[in-house]
C-alpha positions as CSV (number, residue, x, y, z in Angstrom):
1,X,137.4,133.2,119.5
2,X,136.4,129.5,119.8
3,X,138.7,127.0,118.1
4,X,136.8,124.6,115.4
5,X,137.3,121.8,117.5
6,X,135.2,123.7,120.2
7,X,132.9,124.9,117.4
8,X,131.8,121.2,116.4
9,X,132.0,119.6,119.2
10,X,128.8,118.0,120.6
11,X,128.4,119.7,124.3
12,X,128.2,117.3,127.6
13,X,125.6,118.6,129.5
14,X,125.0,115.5,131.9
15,X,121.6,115.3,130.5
16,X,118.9,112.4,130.2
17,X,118.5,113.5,126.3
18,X,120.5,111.6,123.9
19,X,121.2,114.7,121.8
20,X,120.6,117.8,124.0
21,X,122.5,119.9,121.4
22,X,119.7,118.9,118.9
23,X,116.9,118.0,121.2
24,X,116.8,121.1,123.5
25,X,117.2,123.4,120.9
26,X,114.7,122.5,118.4
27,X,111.8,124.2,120.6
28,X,113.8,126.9,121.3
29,X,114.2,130.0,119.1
30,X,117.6,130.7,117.3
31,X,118.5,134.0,119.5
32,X,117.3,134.4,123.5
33,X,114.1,136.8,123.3
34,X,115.6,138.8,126.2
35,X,118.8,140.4,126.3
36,X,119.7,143.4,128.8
37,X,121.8,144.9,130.7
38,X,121.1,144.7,135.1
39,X,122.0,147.8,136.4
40,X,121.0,147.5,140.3
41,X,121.5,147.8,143.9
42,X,120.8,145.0,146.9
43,X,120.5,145.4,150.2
44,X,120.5,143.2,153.1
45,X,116.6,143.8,154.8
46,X,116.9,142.4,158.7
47,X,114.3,140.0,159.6
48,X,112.7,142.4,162.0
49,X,111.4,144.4,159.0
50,X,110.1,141.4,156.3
51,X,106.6,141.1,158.1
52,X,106.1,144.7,158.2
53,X,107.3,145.0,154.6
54,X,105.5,142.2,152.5
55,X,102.3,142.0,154.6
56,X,99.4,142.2,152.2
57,X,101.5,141.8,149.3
58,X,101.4,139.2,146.6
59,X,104.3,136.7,146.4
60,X,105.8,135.1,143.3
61,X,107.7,131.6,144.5
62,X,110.6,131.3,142.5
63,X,113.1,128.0,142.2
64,X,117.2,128.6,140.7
65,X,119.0,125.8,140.3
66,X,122.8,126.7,139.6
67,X,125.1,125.3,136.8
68,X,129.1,124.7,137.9
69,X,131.4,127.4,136.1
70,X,132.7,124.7,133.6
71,X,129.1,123.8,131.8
72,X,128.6,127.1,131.2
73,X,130.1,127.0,127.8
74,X,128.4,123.9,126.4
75,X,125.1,126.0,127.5
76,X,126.1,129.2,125.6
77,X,126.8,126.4,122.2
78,X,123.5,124.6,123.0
79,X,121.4,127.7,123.3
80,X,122.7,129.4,119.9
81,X,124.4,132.3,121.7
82,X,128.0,131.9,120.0
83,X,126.9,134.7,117.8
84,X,125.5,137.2,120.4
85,X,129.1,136.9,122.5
86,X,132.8,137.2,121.5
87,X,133.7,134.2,124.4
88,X,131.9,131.9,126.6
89,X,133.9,133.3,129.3
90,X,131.2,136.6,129.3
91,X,129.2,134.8,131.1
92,X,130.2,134.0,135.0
93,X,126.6,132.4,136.0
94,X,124.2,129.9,134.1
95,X,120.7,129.0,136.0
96,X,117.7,127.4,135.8
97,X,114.4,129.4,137.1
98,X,110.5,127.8,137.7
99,X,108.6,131.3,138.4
100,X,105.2,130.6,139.9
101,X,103.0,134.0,139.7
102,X,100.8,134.9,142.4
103,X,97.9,133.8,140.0
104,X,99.3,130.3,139.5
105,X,100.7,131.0,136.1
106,X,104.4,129.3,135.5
107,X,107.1,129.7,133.7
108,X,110.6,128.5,133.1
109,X,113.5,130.1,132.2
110,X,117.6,129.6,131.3
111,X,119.4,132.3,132.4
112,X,122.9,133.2,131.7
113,X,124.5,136.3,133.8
114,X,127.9,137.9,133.2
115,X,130.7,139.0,135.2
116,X,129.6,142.6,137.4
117,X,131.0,146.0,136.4
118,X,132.2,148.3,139.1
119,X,130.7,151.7,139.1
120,X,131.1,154.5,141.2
121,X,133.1,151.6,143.9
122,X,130.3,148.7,143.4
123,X,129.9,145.8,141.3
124,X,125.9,147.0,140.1
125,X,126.0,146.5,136.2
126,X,126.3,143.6,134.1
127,X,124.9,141.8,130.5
128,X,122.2,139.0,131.1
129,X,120.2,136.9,128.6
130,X,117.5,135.2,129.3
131,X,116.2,132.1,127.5
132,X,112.4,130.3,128.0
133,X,112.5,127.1,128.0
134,X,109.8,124.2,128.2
135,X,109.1,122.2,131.1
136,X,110.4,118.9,129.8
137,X,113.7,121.3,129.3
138,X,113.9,122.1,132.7
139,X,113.5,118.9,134.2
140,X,116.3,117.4,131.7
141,X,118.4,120.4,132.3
142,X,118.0,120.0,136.1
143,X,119.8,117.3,136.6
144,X,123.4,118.8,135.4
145,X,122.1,122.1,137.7
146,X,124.8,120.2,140.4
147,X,125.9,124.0,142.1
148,X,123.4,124.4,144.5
149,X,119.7,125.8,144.6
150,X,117.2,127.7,146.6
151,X,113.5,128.6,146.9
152,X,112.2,132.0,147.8
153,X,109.5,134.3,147.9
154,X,109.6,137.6,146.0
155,X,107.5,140.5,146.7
156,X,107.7,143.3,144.1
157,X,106.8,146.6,146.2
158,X,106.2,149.6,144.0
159,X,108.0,152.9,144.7
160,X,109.5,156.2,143.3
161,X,113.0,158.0,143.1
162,X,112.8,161.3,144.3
163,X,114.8,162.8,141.4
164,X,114.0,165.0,138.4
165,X,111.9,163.6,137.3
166,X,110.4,161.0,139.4
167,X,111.0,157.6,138.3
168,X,109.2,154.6,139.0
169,X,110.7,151.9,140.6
170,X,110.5,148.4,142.0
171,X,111.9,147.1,145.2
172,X,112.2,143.3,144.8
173,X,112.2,142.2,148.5
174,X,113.3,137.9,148.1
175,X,112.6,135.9,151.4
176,X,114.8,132.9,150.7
177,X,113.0,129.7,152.1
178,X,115.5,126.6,151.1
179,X,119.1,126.9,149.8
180,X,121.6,124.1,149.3
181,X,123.0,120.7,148.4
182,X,120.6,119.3,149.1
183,X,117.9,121.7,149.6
184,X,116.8,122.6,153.3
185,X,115.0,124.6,155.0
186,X,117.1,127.5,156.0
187,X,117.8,127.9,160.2
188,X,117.1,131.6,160.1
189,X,115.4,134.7,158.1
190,X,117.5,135.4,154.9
191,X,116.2,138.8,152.9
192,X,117.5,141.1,150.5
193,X,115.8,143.7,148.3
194,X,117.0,144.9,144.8
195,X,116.4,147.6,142.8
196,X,116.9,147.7,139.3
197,X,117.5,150.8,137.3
198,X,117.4,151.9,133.5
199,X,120.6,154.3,134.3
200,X,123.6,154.1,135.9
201,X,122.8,157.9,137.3
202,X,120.1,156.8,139.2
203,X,122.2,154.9,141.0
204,X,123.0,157.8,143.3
205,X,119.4,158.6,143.8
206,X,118.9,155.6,145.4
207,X,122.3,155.9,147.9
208,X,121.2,159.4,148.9
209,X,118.0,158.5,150.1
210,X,116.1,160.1,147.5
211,X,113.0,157.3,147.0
212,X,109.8,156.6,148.8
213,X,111.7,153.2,150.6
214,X,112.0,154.9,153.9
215,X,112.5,151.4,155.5
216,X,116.0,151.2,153.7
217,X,118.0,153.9,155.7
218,X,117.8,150.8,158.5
219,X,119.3,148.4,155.6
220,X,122.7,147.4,154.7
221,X,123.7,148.2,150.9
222,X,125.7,144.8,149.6
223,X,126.6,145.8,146.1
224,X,130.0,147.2,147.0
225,X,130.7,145.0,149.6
226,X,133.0,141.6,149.6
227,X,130.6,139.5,151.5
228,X,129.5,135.5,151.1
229,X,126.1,136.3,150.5
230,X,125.5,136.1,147.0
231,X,122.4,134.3,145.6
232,X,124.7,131.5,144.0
233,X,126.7,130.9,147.1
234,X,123.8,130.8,149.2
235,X,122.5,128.5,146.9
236,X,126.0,126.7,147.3
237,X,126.0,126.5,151.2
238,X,122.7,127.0,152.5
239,X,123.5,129.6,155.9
240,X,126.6,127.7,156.9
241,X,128.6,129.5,160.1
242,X,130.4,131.9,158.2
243,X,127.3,133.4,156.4
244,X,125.3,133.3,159.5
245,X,127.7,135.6,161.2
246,X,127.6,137.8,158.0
247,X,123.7,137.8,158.5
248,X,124.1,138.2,162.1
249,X,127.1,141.4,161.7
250,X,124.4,142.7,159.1
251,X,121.7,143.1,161.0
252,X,123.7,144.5,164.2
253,X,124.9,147.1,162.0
254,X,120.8,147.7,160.8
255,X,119.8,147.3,164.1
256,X,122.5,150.7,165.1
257,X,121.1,152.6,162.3
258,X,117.5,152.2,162.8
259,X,118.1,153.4,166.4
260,X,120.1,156.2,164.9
261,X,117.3,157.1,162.8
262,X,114.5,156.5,165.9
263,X,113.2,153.0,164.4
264,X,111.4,151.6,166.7
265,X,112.2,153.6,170.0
């Protein structure tokens, strides 16, 4: 539990507002109007694939900009979610997102993320929160966002698990554009898909192969692996040599099992 001092003190967010404590949160509702928790799987998609994948589709552009580890408490006081948490410490990841919808329509949003549960020998569920926030929030926010960004495509392509009963699903396929500090363009295709479930069971739908994604038998699964290509470290280090050679090992590895499979003989 916080200590009083922590309670009442005012929090340093680096901001261009005098008060952001007062200022921020006075357009803001007193509780975040989503709360949930992620339960999903990501795979890395080689770059062979993403034309075939998202052609014809309609892209949202999205923008993250990542707070450093030790702001992340200030946030959680400024935002009013003392009461929804027992410790500041639940939370692992605080961003900032623009969303730009394939109509033009934009919104932004402050996102907190916790620390990922392993199931079944993968880290796949954790608690989120998501908070909307004006545009004069984000930019004054923006500026204390000093852990890296990145700019990327997404293209939601509909699907179903093969289970009973069917179920629905969405294959978020994220084309990564710029990462960095600064922000650059990146020096090669980055892409990963994610699926989101309701239920931890359907989980093992998805790792048998039971979904209309046939494409995914040539992907590499990265939810239970230790690998440096998380969206916040990405958004840390751009591609930098080591992740490269991740990419690189990645898609050798897809490039066996497609042939395995008879991709592209």
């Amino acid at each position: 539990m916080p200590t009083q001092a922590a309670a009442t003190a005012k929090p340093d967010l680096s901001l261009s507002l005098r008060r952001p404590d007062q200022a921020l949160t006075s357009t803001l509702p007193r509780v975040p109007v989503s709360e949930s928790t992620e339960i999903e799987l990501r795979f890395h998609i080689p770059a062979r694939l993403v034309d075939e994948i998202t052609s014809g589709q309609d892209c949202t552009r999205i923008e993250q900009h990542y707070f450093p580890r030790r702001a992340v408490p200030d946030l959680v006081e400024a935002f009013n979610l003392r009461d929804r948490v027992d410790s500041a410490d639940d939370f692992t990841v605080a961003r900032l997102r623009r969303v730009e919808s394939p109509s033009g329509l934009v919104e932004y949003a402050l996102q907190f993320k916790g620390d990922k549960e392993r199931v079944d020998g993968a880290r796949v569920r954790r608690r989120e929160f998501e908070v909307p926030i004006k545009h004069r929030v984000f930019l004054a926010l923006k500026s204390g966002a000093t852990n890296g960004s990145l700019v990327k495509r997404r293209y939601d392509i509909a699907g179903e698990l093969l289970c009973e009963p069917a179920a629905p699903v969405i294959l978020q396929v994220d084309v990564v554009e710029q990462a960095g500090r600064p922000l650059r363009k990146l020096s090669r295709v980055f892409c990963t898909g994610d699926i989101e479930v309701g239920d931890i069971a359907l989980i093992k739908a998805i790792r048998s192969g039971n979904h209309t994604f046939s494409f995914l038998t040539s992907c590499i699964e990265l939810s239970g692996r230790s690998h440096n290509l998380s969206n916040s470290k990405v958004a840390r280090r751009g591609l930098d040599s080591r992740q490269r050679k991740t990419v690189e090992h990645f898609s050798k590895q897809s490039a066996k099992a497609m042939r395995s499979f008879g991709v592209g003989s």
